[in-house]
C-alpha positions as CSV (number, residue, x, y, z in Angstrom):
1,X,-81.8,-121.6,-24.2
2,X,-80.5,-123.5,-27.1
3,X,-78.8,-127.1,-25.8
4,X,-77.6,-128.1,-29.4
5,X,-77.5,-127.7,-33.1
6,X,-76.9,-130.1,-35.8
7,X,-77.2,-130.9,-39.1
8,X,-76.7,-133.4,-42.2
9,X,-77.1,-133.9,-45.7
10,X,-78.0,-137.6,-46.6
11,X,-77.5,-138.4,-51.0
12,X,-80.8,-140.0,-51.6
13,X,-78.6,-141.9,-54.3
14,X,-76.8,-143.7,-51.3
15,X,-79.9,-144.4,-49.1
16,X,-81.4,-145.7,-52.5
17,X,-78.4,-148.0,-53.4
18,X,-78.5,-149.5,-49.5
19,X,-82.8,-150.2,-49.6
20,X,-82.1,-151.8,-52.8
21,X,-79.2,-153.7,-52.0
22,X,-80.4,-155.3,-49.0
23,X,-84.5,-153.6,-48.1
24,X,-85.3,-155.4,-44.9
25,X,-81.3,-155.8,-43.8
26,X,-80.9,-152.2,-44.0
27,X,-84.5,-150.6,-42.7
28,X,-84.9,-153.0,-39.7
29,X,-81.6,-151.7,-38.9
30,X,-81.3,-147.5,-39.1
31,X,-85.4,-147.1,-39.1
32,X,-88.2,-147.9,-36.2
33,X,-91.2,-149.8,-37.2
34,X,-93.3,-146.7,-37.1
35,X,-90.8,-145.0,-39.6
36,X,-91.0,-148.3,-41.8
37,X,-94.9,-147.9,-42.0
38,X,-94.9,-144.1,-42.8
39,X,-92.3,-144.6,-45.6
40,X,-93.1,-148.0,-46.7
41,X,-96.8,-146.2,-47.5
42,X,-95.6,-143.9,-50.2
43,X,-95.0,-144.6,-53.9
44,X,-91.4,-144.7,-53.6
45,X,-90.2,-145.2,-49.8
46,X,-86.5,-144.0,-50.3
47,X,-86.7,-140.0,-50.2
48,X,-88.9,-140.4,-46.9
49,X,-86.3,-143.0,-45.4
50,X,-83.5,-140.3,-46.4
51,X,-84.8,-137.5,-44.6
52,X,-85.2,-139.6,-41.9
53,X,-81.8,-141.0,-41.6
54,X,-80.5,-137.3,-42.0
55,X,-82.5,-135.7,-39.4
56,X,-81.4,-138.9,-37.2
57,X,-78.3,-137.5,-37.7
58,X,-78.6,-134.3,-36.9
59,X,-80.4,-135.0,-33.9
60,X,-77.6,-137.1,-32.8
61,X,-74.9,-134.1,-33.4
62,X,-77.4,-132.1,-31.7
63,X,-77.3,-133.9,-28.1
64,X,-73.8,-134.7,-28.7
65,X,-71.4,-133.8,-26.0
66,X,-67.3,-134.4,-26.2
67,X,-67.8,-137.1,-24.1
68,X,-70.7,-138.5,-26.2
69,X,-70.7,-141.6,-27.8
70,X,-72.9,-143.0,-30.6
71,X,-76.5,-143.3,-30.5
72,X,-78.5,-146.4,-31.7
73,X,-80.7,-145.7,-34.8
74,X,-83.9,-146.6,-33.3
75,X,-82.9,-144.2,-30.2
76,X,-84.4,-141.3,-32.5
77,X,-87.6,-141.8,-33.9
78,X,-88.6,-139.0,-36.7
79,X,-92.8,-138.9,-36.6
80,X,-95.2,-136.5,-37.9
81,X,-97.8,-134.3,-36.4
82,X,-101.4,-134.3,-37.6
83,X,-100.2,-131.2,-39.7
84,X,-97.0,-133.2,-41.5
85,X,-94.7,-131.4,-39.2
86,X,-91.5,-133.6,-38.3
87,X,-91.1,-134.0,-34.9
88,X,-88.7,-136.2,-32.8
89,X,-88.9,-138.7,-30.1
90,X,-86.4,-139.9,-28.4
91,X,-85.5,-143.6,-26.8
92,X,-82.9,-145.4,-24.6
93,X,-79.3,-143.3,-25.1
94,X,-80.8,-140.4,-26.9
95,X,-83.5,-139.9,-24.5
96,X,-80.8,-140.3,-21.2
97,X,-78.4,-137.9,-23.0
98,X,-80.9,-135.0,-23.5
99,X,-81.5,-135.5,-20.0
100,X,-78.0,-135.2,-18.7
101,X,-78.0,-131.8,-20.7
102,X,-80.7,-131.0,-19.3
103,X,-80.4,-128.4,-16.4
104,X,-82.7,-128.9,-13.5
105,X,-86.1,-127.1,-13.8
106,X,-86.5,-126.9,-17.5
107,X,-88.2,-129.0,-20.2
108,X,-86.6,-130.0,-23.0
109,X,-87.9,-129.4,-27.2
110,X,-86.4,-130.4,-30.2
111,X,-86.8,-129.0,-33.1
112,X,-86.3,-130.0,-36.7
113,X,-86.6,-129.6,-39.7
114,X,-86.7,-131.7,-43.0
115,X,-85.7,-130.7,-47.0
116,X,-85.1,-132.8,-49.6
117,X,-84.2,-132.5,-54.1
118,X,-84.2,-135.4,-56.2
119,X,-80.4,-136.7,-55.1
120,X,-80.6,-135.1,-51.4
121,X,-82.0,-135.0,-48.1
122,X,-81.3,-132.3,-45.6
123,X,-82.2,-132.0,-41.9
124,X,-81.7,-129.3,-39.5
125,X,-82.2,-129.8,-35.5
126,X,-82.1,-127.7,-32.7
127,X,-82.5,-128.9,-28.6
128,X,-84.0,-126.3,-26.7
129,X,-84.8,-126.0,-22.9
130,X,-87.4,-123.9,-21.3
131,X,-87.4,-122.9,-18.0
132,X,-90.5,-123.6,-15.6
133,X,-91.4,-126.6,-16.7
């Protein structure tokens, strides 16, 4: 059963204007360590960081409720399996919200997926739960 849906557009242009502005200020800030290193390691950092803030978004709208407040940035960590798949992890708020939506006797997935042109980023999620686990 699908918990959630979200999704957000990011201009790479923006991201690009705040890494160059102010690079540690603003990547300490929306962006785990983790997502730092795996960014940080291509020729130029800001597309990676812009999918990542996106699909931070749209996991966020995702597990949002109408009761729901923000998340923290680091709360949703965007990694990659051994493949290059996006996947998510969550932490602190994000993590205890998916569990409140939860229902009892299911386990929870979340899905996403990651898209990005020369002056945008894209990112699709979906929350899932599975019965029986």
């Amino acid at each position: 059963m699908i918990l959630g849906i979200g999704t957000d557009i990011c201009d790479v242009r923006r991201i690009r204007a705040l890494h160059d502005k102010h690079p540690e200020r603003f990547a300490a800030k929306a962006f785990t360590p983790r997502e730092r290193e795996v960014c940080d390691a291509r020729p130029d950092p800001v597309p990676c960081l812009a999918k990542r803030f996106a699909a931070k978004e749209a996991v966020a709208k995702a597990l949002a409720t109408e009761f729901s407040g923000a998340l923290s940035w680091h709360d949703v960590e965007v990694i990659n399996a051994a493949s290059g798949r996006p996947d998510v992890l969550l932490h602190g708020g994000a993590a205890a919200r998916l569990r409140d939506l939860l229902p009892e006797g299911h386990a929870a997935r979340i899905r996403i997926s990651l898209s990005d042109e020369r002056d945008y980023a894209v990112a699709f999620a979906v929350v899932e739960a599975r019965p029986g686990c």
